[in-house]
N, C-alpha and C positions, 0 to 999 in steps of 0.2 A: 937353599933359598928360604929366608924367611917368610912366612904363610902369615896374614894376618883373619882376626876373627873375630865376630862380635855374636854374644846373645843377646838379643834384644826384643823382649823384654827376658829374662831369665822366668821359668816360667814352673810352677810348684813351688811358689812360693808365696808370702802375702806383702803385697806392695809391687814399688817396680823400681826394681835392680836390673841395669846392665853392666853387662863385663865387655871388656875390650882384651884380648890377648895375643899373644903375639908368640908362634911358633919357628923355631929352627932345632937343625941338629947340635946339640952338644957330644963332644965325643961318642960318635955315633949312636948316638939314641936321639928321637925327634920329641920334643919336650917345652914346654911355658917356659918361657925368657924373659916375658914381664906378662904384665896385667894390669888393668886399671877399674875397680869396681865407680861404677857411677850413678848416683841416688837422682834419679829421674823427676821426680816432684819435689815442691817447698812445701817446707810444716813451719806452720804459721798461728800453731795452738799459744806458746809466749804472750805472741801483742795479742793474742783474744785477753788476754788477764791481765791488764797491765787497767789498771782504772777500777778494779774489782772490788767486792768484799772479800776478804781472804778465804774465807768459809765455801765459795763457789767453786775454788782450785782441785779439787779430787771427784766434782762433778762433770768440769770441762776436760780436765788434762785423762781421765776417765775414757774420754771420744777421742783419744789421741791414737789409741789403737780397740780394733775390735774384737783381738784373737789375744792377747793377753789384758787388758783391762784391770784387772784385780791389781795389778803391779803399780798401775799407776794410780790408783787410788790409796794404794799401800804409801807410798813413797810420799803422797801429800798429805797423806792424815799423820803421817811422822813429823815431817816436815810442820805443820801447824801445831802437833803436840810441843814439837821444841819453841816455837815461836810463841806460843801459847803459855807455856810453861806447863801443861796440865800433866798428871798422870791418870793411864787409864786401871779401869777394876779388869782383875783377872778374867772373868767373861768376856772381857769385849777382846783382850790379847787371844785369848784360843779361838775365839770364831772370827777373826780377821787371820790366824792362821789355817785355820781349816779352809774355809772359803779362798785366800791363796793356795793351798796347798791340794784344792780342788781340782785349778786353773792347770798347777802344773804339771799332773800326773794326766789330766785332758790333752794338754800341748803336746807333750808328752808321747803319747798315743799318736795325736793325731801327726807328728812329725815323721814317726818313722814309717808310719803305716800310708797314709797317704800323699805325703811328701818325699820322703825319699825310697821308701820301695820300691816304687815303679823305675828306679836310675838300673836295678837288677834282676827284675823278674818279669816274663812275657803276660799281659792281662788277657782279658775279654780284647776282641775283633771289634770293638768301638768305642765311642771318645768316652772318657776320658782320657782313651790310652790309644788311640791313633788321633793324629800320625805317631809312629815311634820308630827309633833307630834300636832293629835286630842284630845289636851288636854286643859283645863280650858274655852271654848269657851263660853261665856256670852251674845252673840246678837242674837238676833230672829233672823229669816232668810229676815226677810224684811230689817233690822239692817245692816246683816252681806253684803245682795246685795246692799244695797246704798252705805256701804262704798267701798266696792270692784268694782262698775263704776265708784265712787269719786278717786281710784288706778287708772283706767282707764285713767280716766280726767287729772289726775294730769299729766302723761307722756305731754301731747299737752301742758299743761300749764307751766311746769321747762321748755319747749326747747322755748317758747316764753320769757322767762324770761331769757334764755341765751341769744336770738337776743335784748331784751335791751340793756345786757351786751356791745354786740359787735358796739351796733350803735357806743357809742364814745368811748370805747375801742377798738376798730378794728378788732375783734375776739375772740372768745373763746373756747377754754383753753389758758392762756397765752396774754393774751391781751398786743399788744405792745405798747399804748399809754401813760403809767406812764413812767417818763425821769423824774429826778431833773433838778429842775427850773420849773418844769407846766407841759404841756399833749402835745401830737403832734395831738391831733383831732382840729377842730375848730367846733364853735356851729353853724352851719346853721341852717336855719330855718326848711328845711325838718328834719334834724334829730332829734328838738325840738319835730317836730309835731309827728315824727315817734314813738319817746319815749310816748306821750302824751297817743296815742293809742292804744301801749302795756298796760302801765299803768294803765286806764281806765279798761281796761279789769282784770288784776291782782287782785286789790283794789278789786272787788265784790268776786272774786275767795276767797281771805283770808275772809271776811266779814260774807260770806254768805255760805262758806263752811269748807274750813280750819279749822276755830276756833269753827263752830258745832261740828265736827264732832272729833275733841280732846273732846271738853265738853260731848260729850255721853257716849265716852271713860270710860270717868273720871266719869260720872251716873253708868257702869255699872261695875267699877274696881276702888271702893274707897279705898280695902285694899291698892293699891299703894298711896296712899299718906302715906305711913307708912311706905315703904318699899326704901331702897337706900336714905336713907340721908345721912349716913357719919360723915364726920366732923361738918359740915355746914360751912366750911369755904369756903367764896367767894371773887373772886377778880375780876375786870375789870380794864386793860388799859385805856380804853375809845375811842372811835369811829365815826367819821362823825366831824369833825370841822366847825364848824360854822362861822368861820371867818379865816383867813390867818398866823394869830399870836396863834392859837389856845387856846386861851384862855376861850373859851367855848365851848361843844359838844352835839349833841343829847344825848348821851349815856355816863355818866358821867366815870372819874377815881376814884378806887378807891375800898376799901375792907372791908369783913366783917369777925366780928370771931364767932364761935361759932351760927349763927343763930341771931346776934346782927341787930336791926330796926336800926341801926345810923351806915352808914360806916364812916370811917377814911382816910382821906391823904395816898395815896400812895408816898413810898420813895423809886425809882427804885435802889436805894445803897444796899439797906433789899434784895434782892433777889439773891439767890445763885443755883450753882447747885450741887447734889453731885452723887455719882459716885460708892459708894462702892458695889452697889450689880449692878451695868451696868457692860455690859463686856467693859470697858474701864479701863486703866492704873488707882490704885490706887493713886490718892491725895486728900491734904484737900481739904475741898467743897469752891467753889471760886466763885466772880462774875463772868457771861458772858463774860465781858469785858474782863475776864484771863484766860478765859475758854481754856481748851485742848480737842480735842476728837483724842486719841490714841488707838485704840483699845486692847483688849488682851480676847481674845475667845479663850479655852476656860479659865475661873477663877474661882476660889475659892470663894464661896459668891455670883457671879455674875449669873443673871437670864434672863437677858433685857438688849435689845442694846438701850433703852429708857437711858435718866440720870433721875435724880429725884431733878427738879425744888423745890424751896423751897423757903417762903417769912417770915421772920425773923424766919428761921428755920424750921417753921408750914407748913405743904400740904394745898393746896389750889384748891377748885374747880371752871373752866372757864368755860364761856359757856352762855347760853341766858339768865338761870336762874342766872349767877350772874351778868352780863349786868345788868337784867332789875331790879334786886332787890337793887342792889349799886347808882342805877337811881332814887328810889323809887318809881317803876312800878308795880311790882308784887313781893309782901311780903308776901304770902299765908303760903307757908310752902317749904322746902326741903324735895324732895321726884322723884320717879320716873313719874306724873302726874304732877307734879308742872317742869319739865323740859320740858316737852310734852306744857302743857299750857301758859308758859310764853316765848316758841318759837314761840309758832302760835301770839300771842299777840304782840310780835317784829315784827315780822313779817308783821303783820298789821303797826305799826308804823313806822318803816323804808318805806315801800308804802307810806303812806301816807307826810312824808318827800319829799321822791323823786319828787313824785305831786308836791308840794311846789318850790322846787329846780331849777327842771328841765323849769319853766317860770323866773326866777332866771340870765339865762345865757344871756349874750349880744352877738348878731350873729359877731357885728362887735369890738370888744374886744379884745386884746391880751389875747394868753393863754400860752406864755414861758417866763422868763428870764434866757437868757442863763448865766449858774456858771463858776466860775472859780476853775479850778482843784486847790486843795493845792498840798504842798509837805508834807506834813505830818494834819496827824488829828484823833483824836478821837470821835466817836459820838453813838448813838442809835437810832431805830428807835420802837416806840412802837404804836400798832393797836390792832384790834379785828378781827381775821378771824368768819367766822359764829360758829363756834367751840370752840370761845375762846379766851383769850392773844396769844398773838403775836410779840415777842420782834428779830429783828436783831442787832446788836452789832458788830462795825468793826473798823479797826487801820489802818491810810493809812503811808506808809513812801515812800522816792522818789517816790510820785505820784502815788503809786501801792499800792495794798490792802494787807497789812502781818499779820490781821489776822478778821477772821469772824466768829459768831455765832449765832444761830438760836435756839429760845427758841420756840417751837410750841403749841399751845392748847394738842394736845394729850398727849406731853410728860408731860405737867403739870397733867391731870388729870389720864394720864393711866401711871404713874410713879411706878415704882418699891419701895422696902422700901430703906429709908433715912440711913445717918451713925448713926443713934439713933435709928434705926428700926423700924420708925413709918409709917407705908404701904400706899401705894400713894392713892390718893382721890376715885380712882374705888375700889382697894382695899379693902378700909373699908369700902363702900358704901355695898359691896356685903356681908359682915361679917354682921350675923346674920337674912340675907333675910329668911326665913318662906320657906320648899319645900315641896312639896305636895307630890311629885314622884320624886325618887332620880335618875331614869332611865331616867325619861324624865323632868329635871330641869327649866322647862319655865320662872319662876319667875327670872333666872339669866340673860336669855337671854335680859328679859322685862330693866332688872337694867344696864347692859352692852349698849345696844340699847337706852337708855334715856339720854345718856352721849352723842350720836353719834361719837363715835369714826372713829381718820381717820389716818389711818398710808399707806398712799395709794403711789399711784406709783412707787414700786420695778424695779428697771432697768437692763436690762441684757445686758452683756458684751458678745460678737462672738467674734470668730475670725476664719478666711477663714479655710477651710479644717481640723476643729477641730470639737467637741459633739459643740451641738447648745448653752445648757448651759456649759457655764465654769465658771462664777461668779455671785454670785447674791448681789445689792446693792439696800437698800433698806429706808424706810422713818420711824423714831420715832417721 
């Protein structure tokens, strides 16, 4: 008998994701037969900027998310640098890497430790960890207390890894130092040394704890390396530039199909989005570049205010494990443990990077070349948030921006199905997961949570002497 089931809202994570799934026995094991991820709110960041100065793009699209931020400011100061034509001085590329490179070893941290942790170890007797489902728990109790101080631990250590963030970012959430043309921080020497000693401290955190403490995981939940592959299709934009003209990165571009050791050239022209089952206006599936987002909730067909990102047609999944594997980093396997482990493993690597970098900067250095606005231009901006591709895409005419689009990690992985009906990358990941207990579905949660999804920041809209809520707009 098929069993249906819904999370709603999927809950550990930032935004609001539900999944819809659907349970029967396949030869005799009771198991995911489909799924449907559904992006619950509209993000409606685009038409805020459509009428704009270009120059306000990496300050708005910035509030697009509140838990990676760096990324999207990343993506539009590239984005304006090519529209612009500008190149920037070597200062301002290291400390627009460092300060990325802040965000992701914070995310980082704070993924596995307070978001997916808790899917395998028993906490404290109160919320944030009840109500809870006492089921498949696999660690001694000596096990289960060290990783649950290492939960502990980890709070003190993301909010040191956010004051990275802000030494030459300026703040965070939203850091206002990325501007095309370079950064508005300068590298004094204090905030070298400042960084230095964040650092220091981080680097043993991942080394000596992080990445045990995934590995025991992974000793004592081997079935998950079998569980949540998918497609095995992977992509990476590519991430951290290593020189001005980018022509080299830590973290390479570039995609794989099927589980293939040898990626391929990415051709950002291959990538489309389509639409048929988003609640947005039916059209053909089109580049970004000509993208529309029109809404129309409710529709026929439509499930998800997500679109469903697409690279020559094919779903593709972003994220650390396709980083590190299109890098030729971590080529273990595709699975819910191999996402777990080759974060903690970036994670280490990007540290270890920024060490590097951050003796890198010259205190007395230029760090802007100021642009010149066009009157008209077409450009893109492509990056890696911790979560994934990361693409902006804008058209500027009389000096104003008329049109913008934003391709996000989650929308690529937690996409809806395609105009061929082929179910977005969590979708088929969670198709034919193994469930123990159809009441209490843990193994989904585990498949959901290894993706780290972030559909985060819903905004709400007041207005004096009316209900508190009167609209809600929201982030795919």
């Amino acid at each position: 008998m098929k069993i249906q089931a819904a999370f709603d809202p999927v809950t550990r994570i930032e935004g609001h994701l539900n999944i819809n799934i659907e349970i029967d026995t396949v030869n005799g094991v009771q198991q995911v037969v489909d799924a449907k991820a559904i992006g619950g709110l509209f993000r409606g960041f685009e038409k805020l900027l459509i009428g704009r100065d270009p120059r306000d793009a990496q300050h708005i699209t910035e509030r697009i998310c509140g838990v990676c931020p760096v990324a999207h400011g990343m993506a539009a100061v590239k984005n304006l640098d090519t529209a612009f034509g500008v190149a920037i001085p070597d200062n301002a590329l290291i400390m627009r890497n460092l300060v990325n490179g802040s965000n992701f070893v914070e995310s980082h941290i704070l993924h596995f430790y307070l978001l997916s942790t808790p899917d395998f170890i028993e906490g404290a007797a109160m919320p944030p960890w009840q109500a809870d489902w006492p089921v498949d728990r696999r660690l001694s109790k000596d096990q289960n207390d060290q990783l649950f101080s290492h939960y502990v631990q980890a709070l003190t250590i993301r909010r040191k890894a956010d004051q990275m963030t802000a030494i030459f970012g300026g703040k965070i959430p939203h850091p206002p130092a990325y501007i095309s043309g370079g950064f508005t921080c300068t590298p004094r020497q204090e905030r070298i040394d400042l960084f230095n000693t964040f650092i220091n401290e981080l680097i043993p955190f991942i080394q000596d704890v992080y990445i045990p403490d995934v590995q025991l995981l992974a000793s004592k939940y081997p079935d998950y390396f079998s569980y949540g592959k998918g497609y095995g299709n992977l992509m990476s934009y590519g991430v951290f530039d290593l020189d001005t003209a980018a022509t080299s990165r830590l973290l390479n571009r570039g995609y794989i199909v099927g589980g293939s050791r040898s990626p391929q050239a990415l051709d950002v022209n291959q990538i489309s989005e389509h639409v048929s089952h988003s609640w947005f206006q039916n059209a053909p599936a089109a580049h970004p570049s000509q993208g529309q987002s029109i809404p129309e909730n409710p529709k026929t067909g439509g499930y998800s205010w997500l679109k469903a990102p697409r690279y020559n047609n094919l779903p593709f999944e972003v994220g650390p494990l396709a980083r590190m594997w299109v890098n030729g980093d971590y080529q273990n396997g595709i699975s819910v443990l191999d996402r777990h482990l080759s974060r903690a493993q970036e994670a280490l690597k990007v540290a270890q990077a920024m060490k590097q970098w951050v003796n890198q900067l010259d205190p007395t250095g230029p760090v802007y070349n100021e642009p010149t606005l066009p009157a008209s231009a077409e450009s893109y901006g492509l990056t890696e948030a911790p979560r994934g591709s990361l693409g902006h895409w804008l058209e500027i005419n009389d000096s104003k921006l008329s049109r913008y689009q934003v391709i996000s990690p989650t929308t690529w992985n937690c996409s809806p199905r395609d105009d061929a009906g082929q179910p977005g990358p969590l979708e088929q990941a969670l198709i034919g997961t193994p469930i123990i207990n159809a009441d209490k579905p843990i193994e989904v949660m585990r498949v959901i949570h290894s993706f780290d999804p972030c559909l985060d920041c819903a905004t709400h809209i007041i207005r004096p002497g009316k209900e508190t809520e009167v609209f809600k707009l929201g982030l795919c």
